[in-house]
C-alpha positions in Angstrom: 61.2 52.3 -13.1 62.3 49.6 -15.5 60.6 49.2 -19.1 58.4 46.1 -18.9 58.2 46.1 -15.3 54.6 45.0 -14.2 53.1 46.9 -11.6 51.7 45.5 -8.6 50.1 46.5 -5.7 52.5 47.3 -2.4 52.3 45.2 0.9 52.4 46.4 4.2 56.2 44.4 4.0 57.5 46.2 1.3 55.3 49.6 1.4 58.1 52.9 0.2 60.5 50.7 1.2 63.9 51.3 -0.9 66.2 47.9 -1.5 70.0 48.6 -2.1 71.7 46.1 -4.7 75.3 45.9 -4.2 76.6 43.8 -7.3 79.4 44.3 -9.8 77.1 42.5 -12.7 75.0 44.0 -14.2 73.0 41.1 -15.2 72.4 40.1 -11.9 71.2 44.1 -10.8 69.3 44.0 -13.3 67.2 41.0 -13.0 67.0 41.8 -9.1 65.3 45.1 -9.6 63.6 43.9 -11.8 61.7 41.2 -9.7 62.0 44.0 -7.0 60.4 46.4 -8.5 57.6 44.0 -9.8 57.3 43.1 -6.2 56.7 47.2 -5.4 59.9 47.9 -3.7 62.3 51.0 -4.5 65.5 50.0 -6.1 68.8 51.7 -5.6 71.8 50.0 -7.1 75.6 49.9 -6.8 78.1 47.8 -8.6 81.2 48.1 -6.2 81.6 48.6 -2.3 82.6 52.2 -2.0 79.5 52.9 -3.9 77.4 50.9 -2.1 79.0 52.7 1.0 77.4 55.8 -0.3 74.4 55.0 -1.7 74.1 53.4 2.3 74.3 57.0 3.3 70.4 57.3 1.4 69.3 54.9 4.4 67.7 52.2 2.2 65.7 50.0 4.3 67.0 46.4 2.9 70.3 46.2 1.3 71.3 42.9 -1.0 75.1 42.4 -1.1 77.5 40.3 -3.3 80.4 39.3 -1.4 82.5 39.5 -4.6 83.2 42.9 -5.5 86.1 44.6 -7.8 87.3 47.5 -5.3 86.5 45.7 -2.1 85.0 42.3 -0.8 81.6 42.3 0.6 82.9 41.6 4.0 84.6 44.4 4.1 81.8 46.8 2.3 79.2 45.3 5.2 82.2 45.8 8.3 81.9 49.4 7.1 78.4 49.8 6.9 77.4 47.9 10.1 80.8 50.7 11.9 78.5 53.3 11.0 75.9 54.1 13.6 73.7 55.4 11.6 73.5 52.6 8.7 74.1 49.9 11.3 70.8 48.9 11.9 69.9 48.5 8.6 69.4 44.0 7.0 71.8 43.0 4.9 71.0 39.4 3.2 74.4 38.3 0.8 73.2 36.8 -2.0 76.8 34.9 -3.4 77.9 32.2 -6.0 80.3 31.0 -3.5 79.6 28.0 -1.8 82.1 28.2 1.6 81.4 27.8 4.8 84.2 29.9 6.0 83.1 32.9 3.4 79.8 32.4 5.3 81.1 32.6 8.5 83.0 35.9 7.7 79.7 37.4 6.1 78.0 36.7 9.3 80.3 37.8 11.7 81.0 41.2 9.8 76.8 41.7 10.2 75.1 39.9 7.9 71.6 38.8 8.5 71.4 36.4 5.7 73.5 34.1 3.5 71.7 33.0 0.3 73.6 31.4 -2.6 73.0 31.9 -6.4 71.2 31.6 -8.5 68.8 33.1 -6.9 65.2 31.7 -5.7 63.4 35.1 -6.2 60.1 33.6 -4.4 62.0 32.4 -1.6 64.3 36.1 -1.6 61.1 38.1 -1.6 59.4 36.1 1.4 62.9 36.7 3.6 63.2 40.1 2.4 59.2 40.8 3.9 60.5 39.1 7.1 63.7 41.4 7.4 61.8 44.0 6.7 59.3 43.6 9.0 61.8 42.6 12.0 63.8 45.8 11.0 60.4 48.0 11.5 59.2 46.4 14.7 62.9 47.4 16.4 62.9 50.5 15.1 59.0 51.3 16.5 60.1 50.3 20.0 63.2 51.7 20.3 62.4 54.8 17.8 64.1 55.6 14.9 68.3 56.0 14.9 69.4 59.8 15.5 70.9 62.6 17.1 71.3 62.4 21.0 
């Protein structure tokens, strides 16, 4: 947990549930988790897309993506995730400083759920993130979780 980090009590929203940060600055991972964590959610965090790739491979139930990463764009990171049947399921909301409707676009239609520009609103993030979260649960109790066949 992060020093200074006020606890609060969990939701039924974000209750054990683990957030991925995909982010190459630092800064910006660390003022996420931070609210985060206030907010009672598990943080993991990665600051490239192969990392993020891997850290996928914990099955966080929320991941947060920047669509401008040093090894490889966003788009590309969430194409990868979303290939894999087992991480496909999981919400992905970008959270990006660029302002273009085609980067958009591309973000969505590699499996994005959500497009939200920086700086980030954090009341606003936290209110979509219970909604994701929710959706994602409800689709998972009535078609049971993801798994072997």
């Amino acid at each position: 947990m992060r020093e200074g980090v006020p606890t609060m009590g969990t939701t039924s929203a974000n209750s054990a549930a683990t957030i991925l940060i995909v982010d190459d600055s630092y800064d910006d991972r660390y003022v996420l988790g931070w609210h985060l964590q206030a907010a009672g959610y598990n943080v993991l965090e990665a600051d490239c897309g192969r990392e993020g790739i891997r850290l996928a491979k914990q099955l966080p139930d929320l991941i947060l993506m920047d669509i401008a990463l040093p090894d490889m764009d966003g788009t590309a990171t969430i194409r990868t995730i979303k290939q894999d049947p087992e991480l496909a399921g999981i919400p992905i909301i970008v959270l990006s400083g660029w302002d273009n409707e085609l980067v958009k676009r591309a973000a969505v239609k590699a499996g994005c759920s959500d497009y939200l520009l920086k700086p980030i609103q954090f009341e606003l993030l936290l209110k979509l993130i219970a909604r994701r979260l929710n959706n994602h649960r409800s689709v998972e109790q009535s078609i049971g979780p993801p798994g072997p066949c």
